[in-house]
C-alpha positions as a Markdown table, in Angstrom:
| # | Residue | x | y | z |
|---|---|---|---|---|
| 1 | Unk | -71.6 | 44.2 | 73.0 |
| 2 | Unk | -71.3 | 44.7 | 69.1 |
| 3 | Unk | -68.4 | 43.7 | 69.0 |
| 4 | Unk | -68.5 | 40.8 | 71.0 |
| 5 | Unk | -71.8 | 39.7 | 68.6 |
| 6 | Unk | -69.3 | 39.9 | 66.0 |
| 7 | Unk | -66.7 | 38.2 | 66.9 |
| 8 | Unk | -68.8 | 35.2 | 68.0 |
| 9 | Unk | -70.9 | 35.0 | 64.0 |
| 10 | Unk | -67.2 | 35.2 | 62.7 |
| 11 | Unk | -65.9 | 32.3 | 64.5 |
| 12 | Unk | -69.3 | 30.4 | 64.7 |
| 13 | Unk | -69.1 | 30.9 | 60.8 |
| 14 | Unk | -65.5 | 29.8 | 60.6 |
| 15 | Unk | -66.5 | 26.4 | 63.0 |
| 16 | Unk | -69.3 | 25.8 | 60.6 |
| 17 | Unk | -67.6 | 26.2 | 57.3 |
| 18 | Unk | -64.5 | 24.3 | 58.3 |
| 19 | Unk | -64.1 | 20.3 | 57.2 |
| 20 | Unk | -62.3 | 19.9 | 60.2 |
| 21 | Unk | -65.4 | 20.9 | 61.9 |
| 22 | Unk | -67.1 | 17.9 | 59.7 |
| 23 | Unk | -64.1 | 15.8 | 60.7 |
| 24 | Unk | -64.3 | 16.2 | 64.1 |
| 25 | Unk | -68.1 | 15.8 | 64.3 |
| 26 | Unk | -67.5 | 12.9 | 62.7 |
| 27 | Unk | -64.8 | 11.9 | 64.8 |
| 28 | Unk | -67.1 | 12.3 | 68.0 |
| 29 | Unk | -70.2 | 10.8 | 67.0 |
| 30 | Unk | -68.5 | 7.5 | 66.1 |
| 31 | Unk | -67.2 | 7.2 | 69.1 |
| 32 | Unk | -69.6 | 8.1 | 71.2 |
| 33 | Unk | -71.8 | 5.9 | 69.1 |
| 34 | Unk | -69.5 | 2.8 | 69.7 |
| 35 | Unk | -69.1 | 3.7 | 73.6 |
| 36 | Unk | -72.4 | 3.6 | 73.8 |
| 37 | Unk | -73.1 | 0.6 | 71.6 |
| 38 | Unk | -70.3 | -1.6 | 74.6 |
| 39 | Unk | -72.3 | -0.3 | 77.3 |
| 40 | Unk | -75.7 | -1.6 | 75.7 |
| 41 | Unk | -74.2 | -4.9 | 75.2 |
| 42 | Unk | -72.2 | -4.6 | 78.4 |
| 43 | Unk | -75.8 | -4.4 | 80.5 |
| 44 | Unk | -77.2 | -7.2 | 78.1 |
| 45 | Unk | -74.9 | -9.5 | 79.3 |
| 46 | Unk | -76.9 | -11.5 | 82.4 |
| 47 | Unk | -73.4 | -11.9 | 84.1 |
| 48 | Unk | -73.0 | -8.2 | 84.5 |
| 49 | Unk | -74.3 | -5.8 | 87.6 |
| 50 | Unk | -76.9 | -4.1 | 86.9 |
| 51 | Unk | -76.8 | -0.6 | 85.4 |
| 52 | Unk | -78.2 | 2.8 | 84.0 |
| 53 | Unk | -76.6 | 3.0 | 80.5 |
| 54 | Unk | -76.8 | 6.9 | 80.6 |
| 55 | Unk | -75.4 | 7.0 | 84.1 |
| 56 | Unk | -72.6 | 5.2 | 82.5 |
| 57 | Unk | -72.4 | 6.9 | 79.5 |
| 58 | Unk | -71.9 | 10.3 | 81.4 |
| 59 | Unk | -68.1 | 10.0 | 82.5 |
| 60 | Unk | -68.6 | 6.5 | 83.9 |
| 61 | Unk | -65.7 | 5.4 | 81.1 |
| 62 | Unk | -62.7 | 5.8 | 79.9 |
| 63 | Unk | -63.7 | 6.5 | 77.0 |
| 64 | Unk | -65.6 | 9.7 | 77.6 |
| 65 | Unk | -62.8 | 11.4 | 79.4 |
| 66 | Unk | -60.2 | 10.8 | 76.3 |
| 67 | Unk | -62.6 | 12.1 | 73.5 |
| 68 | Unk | -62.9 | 15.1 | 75.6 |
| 69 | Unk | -59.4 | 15.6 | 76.1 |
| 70 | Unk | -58.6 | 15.0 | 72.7 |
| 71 | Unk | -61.6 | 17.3 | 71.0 |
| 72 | Unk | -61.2 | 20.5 | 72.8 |
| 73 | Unk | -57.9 | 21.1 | 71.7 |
| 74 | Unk | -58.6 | 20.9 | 67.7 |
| 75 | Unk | -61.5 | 22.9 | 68.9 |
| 76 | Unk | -59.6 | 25.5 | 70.3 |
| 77 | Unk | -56.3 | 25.4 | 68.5 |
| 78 | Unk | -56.7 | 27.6 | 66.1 |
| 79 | Unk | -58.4 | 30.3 | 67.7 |
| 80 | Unk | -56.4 | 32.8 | 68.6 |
| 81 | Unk | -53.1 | 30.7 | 67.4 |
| 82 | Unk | -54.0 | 31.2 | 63.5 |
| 83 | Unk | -54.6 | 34.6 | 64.3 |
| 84 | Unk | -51.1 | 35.2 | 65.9 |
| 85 | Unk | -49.5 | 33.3 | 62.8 |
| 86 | Unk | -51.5 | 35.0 | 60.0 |
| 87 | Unk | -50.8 | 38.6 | 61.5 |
| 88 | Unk | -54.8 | 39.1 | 61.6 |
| 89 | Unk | -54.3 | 39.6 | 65.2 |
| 90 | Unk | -53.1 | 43.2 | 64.8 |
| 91 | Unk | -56.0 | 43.8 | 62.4 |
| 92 | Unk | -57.8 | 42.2 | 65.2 |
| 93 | Unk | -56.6 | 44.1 | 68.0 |
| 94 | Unk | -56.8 | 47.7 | 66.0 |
| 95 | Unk | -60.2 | 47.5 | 65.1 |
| 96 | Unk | -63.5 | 49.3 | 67.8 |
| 97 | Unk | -63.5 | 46.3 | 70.1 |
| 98 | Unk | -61.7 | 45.1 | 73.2 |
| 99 | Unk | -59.8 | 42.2 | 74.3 |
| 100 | Unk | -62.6 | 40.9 | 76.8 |
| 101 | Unk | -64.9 | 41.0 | 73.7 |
| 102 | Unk | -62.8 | 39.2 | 71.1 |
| 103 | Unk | -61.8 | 36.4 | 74.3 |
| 104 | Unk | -65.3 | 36.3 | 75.1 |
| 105 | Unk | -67.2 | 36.3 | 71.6 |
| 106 | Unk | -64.2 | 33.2 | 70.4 |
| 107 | Unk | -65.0 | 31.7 | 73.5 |
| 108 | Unk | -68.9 | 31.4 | 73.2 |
| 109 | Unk | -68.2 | 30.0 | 69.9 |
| 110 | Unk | -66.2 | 27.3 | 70.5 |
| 111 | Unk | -68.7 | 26.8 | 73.4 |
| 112 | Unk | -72.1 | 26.7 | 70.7 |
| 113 | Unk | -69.9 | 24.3 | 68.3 |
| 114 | Unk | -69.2 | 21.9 | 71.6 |
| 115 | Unk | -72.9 | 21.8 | 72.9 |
| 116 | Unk | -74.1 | 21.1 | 69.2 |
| 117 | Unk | -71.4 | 18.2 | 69.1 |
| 118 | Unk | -73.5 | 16.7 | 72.1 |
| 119 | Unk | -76.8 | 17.3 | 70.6 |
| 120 | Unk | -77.3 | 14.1 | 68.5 |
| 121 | Unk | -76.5 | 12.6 | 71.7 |
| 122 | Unk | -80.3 | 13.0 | 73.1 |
| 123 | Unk | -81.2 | 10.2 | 70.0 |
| 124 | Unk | -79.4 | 7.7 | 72.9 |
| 125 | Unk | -81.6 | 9.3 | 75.4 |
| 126 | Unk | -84.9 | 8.4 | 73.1 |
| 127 | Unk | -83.5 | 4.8 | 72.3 |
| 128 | Unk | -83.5 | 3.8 | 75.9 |
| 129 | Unk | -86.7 | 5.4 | 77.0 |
| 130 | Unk | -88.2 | 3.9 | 73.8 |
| 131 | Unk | -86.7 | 0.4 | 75.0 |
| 132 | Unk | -87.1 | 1.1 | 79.1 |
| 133 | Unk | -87.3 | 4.4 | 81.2 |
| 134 | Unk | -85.5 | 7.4 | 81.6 |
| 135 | Unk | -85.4 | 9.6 | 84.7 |
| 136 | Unk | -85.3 | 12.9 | 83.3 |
| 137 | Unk | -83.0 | 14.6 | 86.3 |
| 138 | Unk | -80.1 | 12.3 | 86.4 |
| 139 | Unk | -79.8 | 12.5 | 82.7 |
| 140 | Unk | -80.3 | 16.7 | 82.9 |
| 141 | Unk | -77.3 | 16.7 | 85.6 |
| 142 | Unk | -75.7 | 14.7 | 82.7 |
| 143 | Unk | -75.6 | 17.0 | 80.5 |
| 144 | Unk | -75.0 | 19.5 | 82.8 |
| 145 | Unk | -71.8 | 18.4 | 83.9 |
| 146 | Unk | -70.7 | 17.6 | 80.0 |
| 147 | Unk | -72.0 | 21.2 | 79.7 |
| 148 | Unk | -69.9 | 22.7 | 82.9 |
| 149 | Unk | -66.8 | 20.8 | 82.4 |
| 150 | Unk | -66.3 | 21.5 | 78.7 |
| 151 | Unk | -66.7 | 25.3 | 79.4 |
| 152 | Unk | -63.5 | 24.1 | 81.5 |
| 153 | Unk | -61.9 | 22.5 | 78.8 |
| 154 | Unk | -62.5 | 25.2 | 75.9 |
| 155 | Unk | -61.5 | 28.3 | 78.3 |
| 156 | Unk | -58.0 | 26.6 | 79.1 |
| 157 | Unk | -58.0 | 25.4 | 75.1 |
| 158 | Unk | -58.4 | 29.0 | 74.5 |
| 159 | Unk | -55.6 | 30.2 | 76.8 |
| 160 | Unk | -53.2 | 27.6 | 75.1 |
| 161 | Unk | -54.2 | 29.2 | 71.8 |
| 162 | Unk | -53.0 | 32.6 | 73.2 |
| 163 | Unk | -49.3 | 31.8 | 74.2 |
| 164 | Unk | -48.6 | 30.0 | 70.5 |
| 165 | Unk | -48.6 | 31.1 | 66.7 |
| 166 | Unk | -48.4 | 27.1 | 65.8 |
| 167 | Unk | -51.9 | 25.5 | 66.1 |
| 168 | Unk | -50.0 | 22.3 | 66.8 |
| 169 | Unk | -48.2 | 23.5 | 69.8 |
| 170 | Unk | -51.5 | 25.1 | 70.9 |
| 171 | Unk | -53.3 | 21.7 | 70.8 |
| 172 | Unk | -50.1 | 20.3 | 72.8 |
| 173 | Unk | -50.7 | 23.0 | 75.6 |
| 174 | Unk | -54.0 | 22.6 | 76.0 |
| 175 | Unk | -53.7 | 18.8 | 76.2 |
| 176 | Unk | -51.3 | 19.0 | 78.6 |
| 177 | Unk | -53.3 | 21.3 | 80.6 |
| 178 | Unk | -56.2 | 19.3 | 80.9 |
| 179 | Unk | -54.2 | 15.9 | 81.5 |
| 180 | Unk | -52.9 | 17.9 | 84.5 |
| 181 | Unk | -56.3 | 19.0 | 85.6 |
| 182 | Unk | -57.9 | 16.0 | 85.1 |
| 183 | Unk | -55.1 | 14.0 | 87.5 |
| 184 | Unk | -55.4 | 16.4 | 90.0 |
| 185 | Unk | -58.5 | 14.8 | 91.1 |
| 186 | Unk | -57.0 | 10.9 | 91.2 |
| 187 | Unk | -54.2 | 11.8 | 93.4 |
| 188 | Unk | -57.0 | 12.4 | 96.4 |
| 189 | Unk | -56.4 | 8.7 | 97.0 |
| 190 | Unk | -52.9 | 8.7 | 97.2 |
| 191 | Unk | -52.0 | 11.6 | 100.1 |
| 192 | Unk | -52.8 | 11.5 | 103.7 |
| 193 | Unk | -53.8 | 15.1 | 105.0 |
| 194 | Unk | -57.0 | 15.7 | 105.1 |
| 195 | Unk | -56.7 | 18.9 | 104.1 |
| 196 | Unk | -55.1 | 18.2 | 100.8 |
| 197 | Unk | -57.5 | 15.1 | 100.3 |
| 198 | Unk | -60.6 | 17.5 | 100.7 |
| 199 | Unk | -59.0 | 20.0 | 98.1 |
| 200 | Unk | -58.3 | 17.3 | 95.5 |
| 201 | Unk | -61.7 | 16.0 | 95.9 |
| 202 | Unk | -63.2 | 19.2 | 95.2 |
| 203 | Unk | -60.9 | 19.1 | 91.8 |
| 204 | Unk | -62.0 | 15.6 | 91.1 |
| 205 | Unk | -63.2 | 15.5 | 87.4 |
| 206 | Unk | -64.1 | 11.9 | 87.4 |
| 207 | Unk | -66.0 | 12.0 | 91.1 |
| 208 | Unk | -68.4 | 15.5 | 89.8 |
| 209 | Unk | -69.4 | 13.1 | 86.8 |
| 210 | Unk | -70.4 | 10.4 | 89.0 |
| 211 | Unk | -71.9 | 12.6 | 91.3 |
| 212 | Unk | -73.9 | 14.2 | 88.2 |
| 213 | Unk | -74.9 | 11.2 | 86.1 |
| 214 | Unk | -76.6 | 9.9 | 89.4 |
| 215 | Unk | -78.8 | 13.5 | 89.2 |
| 216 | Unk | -76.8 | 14.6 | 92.3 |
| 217 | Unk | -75.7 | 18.3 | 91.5 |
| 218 | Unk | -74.0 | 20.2 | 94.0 |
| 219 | Unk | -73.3 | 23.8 | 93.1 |
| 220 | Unk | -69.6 | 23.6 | 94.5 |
| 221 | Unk | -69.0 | 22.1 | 91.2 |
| 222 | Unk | -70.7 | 24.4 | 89.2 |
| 223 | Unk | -68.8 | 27.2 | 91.0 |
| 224 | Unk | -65.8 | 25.4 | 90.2 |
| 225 | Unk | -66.1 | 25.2 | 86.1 |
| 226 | Unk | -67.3 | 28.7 | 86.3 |
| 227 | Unk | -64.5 | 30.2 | 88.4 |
| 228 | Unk | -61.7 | 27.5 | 87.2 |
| 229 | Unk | -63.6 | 29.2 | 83.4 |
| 230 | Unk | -63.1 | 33.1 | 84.4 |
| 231 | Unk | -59.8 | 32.5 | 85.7 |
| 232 | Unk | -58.1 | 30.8 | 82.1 |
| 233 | Unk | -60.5 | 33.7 | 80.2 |
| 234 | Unk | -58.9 | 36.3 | 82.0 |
| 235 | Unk | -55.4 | 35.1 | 81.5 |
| 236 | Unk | -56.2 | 35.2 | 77.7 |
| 237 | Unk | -57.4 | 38.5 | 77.8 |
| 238 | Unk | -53.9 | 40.0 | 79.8 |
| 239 | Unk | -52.2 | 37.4 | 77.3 |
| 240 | Unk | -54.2 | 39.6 | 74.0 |
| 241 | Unk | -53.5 | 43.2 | 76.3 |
| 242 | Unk | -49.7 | 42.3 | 76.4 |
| 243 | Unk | -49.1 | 41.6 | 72.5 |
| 244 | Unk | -50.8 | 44.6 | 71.6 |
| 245 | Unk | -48.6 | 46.8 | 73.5 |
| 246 | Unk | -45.3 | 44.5 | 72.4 |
């Protein structure tokens, strides 16, 4: 447990002290800022259906899905890849702790950086209860999901970061990773079997946001970004236990 404590300060640290960490806040916040900014002005319009700008704002767009895919891998990039590059890694790997403890204690990191990304976020849940009403549970499933499905996100990110010494390649890996799981869900519309249609509806990113920002949360879901989580965590951890013994 000590050691896991200490990789996560290190790394929580190293987030915190970074300007790419500044950079990327940055980065975030605009847009989130201007994607919420359309939908405001999107609702105001008296030609347009009516809507719950947080319902849309939780994976209704485009937009949401990209800065995600695009953020967790200079998130995760560098975690284990700089290590690998620098030669740390050995240090790493020869001091009193294990490889589940330094996957787990990079992992939580990255995990504490992403949800304080999303935390000036609630200022758009006090702008429109100050201008209308806010049901509490839809946009507490919100956040949920954002919560669930970048655990998802930053376990594969983290796996990427284990297979490459280049931070670049990393962040390739891990985008095409995700781009791969995210598709999985819109191909439920294009087969026939019902089999296959039920399976890549349970893998449907897009339809567990809609699902959530509506407050609707079913725990198949949650099972999913925790299992999908373990699974990519564990491959890191075999990926750690094979290079120390190379």
């Amino acid at each position: 447990m000590r050691g896991l404590l200490a990789t996560f300060g290190r790394e929580l640290r190293a987030y915190f002290f970074s300007p790419l960490a500044y950079v990327v806040l940055t980065f975030f916040l605009l847009v989130n800022g201007y994607v919420f900014w359309l939908i405001l002005s999107y609702l105001n319009d008296p030609r347009a259906r009516a809507g719950a700008p947080l319902e849309l704002f939780f994976g209704q767009t485009i937009f949401f899905w990209l800065v995600l895919l695009f953020v967790t891998p200079v998130l995760t990039m560098r975690l284990l890849s700089e290590e690998r590059r620098s030669g740390t890694i050995e240090m790493l790997m020869t001091a009193p702790v294990t490889e589940t403890q330094v996957v787990l204690g990079k992992y939580f990191a990255a995990l504490a950086y992403y949800a304080f990304l999303w935390l000036p976020t609630l200022a758009y849940v006090w702008v429109v209860a100050h201008y209308g009403s806010v049901d509490p549970g839809p946009v507490a499933s919100g956040y949920l999901g954002v919560l669930g499905i970048g655990a998802l996100f930053l376990a594969v990110g983290l796996f990427a970061s284990s297979l490459a010494k280049n931070q670049i390649v990393a962040a390739m890996i891990t985008f095409a990773l995700l781009v791969v799981l995210f598709t999985f869900g819109l191909l439920e519309s294009l087969v026939t079997g019902e089999t296959a249609r039920e399976v890549l509806g349970y893998l449907n990113l897009w339809q567990h946001m809609d699902e959530l920002s509506k407050g609707i949360v079913d725990t198949r879901r949650l099972v999913y970004y925790l299992s999908a989580a373990g699974f990519f965590l564990f491959l890191t951890g075999r990926a750690l236990e094979a290079k120390r013994w190379r």
